[in-house]
C-alpha positions in Angstrom: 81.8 107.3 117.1 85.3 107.7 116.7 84.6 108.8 113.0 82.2 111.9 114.5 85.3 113.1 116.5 87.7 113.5 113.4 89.8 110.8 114.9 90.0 109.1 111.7 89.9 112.8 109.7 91.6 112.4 106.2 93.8 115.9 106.2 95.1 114.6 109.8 96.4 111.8 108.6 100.4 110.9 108.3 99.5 110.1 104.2 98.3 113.6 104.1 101.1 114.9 105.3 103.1 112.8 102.9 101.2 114.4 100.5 102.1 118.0 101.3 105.9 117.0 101.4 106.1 115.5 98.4 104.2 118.1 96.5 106.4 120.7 97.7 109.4 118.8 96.6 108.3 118.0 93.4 105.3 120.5 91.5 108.1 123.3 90.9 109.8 121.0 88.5 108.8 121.0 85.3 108.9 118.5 82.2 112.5 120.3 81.4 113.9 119.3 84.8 112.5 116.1 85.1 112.9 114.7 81.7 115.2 111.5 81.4 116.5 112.0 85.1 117.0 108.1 86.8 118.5 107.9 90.1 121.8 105.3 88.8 122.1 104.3 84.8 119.4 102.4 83.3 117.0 102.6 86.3 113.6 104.2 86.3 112.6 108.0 85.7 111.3 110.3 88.0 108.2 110.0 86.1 108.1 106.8 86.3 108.7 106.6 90.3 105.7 108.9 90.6 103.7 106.8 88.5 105.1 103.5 89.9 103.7 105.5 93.5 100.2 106.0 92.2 100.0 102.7 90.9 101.3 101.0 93.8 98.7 102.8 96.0 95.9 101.9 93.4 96.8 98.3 94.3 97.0 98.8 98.3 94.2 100.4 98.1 91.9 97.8 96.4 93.3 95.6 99.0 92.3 97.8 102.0 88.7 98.2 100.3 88.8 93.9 99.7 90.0 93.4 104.0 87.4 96.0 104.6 84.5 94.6 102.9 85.4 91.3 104.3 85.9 89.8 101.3 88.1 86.1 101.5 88.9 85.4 98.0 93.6 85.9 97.8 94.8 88.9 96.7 97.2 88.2 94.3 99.9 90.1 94.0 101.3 92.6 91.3 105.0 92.6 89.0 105.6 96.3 88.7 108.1 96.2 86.6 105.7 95.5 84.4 103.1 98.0 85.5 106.2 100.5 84.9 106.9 99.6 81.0 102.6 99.3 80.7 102.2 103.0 82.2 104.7 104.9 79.7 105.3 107.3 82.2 108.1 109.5 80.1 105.0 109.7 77.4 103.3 111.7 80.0 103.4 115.7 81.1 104.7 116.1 84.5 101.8 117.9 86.2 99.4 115.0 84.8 101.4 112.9 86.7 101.4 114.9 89.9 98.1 115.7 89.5 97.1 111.8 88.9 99.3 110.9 92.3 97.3 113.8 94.4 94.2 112.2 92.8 95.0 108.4 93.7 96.1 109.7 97.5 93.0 111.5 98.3 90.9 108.4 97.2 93.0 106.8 99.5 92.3 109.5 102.4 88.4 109.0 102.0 88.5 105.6 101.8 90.5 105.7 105.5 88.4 108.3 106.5 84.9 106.3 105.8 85.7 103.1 107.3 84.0 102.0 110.2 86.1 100.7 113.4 85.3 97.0 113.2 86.6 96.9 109.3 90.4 98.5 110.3 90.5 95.1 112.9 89.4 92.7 109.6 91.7 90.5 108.3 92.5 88.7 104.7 94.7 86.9 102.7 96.7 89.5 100.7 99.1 87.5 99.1 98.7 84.1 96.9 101.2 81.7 98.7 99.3 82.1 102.0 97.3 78.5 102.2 94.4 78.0 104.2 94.2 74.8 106.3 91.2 72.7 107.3 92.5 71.9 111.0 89.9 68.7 112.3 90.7 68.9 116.0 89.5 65.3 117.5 89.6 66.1 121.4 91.3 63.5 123.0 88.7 60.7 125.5 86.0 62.8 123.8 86.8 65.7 126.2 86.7 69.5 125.4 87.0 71.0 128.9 90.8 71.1 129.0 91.2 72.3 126.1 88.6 75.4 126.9 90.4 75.3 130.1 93.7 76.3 128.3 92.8 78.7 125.9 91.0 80.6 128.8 94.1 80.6 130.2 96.5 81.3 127.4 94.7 82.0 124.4 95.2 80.4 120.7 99.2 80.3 121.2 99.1 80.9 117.4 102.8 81.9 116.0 102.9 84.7 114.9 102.3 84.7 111.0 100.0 82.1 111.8 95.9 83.4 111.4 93.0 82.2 113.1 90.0 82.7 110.1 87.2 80.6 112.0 86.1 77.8 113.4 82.9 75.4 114.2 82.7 72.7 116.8 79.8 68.8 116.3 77.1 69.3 118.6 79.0 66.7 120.5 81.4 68.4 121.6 84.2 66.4 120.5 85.5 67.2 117.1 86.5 71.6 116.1 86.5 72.4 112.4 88.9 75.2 112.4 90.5 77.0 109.3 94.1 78.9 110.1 96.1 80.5 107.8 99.3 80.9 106.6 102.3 81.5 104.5 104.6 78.8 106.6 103.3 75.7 106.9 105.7 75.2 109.8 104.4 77.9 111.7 101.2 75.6 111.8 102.8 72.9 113.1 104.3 75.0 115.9 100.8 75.4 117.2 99.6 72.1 116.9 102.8 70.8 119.2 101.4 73.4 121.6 97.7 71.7 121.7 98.7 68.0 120.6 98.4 66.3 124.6 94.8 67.3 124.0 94.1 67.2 120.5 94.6 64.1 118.1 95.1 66.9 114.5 93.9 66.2 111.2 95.3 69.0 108.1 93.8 69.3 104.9 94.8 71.9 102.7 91.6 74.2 101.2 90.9 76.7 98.7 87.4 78.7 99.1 84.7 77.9 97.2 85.2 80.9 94.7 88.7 79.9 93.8 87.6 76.5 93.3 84.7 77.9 90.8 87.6 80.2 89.1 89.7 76.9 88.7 87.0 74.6 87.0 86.9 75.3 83.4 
């Protein structure tokens, strides 16, 4: 297993690395030199980038634990502005901060370091505007061979930005169930032109069951 081997070893990563070259930039600074220091007037801290980094990885993170796990609720997404002006990061003693980035990043590391091959292929919906889509694929004179015949040939043909979540076919043989993915509605219609000589397409718009449940008061 490619785990065994240290191929996936935490202090061999590039994040470690980052890790090493950040620390050696900033721990000889000290609350003195860092104190009120923005990049431009009336922009962030340093204290409040190096917060803004740990809780941008918290966030990543969760997401890389969600994909891993193979869970399929959206990930919605985070305003860190407001993170920043919630974290009060000039409140704060520099080394804390350091030491709560080093903390943060080596929770990252094991995390990489424990997954198991299959789980860095999963995929997931990581933003809310993605929108799944109930694709009903009516093969057309009742016939599936050409279209198996094509996608052993060429594959999906899905656009890129376009996912492929799953799909299920009537015992019949002549209607596929399939549930894409994506952030561009367009992109879906791109692969439907591809496929439309052999396949009358029906779309529906979906939500999982969960977000259905969350909706529903």
């Amino acid at each position: 297993m490619a785990n065994e081997a240290g191929e996936h070893s935490p202090e061999s990563s590039p994040l470690a690395s980052q890790r090493t070259q950040l620390l050696a930039l900033l721990a000889p600074l000290d609350d003195a030199a860092v104190d009120g220091v923005t990049y431009a007037p009336a922009k962030w801290t340093l204290k409040d980038v190096v917060a803004h980094l740990a809780d941008d990885e918290r966030v990543f993170a969760y997401r890389l634990l969600c994909l891993a796990r193979r869970d399929i609720r959206a990930l919605l997404g985070f305003d860190e502005t407001q993170y920043a002006e919630a974290a009060a990061a000039t409140r704060r003693p520099w080394p804390e901060l350091l030491a709560d980035y080093v903390a943060v990043r080596q929770a990252t590391l094991t995390l990489l370091a424990g997954l198991p091959d299959e789980a860095r292929r999963n995929t997931g919906r990581t933003c809310e505007d993605s929108m799944l889509y109930m694709v009903i694929e009516q093969f057309r004179n009742g016939d599936p061979a050409p279209v198996y015949d094509r996608f052993r040939q060429h594959g999906r043909l899905a656009p890129e930005g376009l996912t492929y979540v799953s799909s299920w076919v009537t015992s019949d043989l002549t209607r596929c169930y399939q549930v894409m993915e994506s952030e561009d509605r367009g992109l879906l219609e791109q692969w439907m032109a591809a496929w439309q000589d052999l396949v009358e397409f029906e779309v529906l718009p979906v939500i999982t069951s969960a977000e259905a449940g969350a909706r529903v008061k």
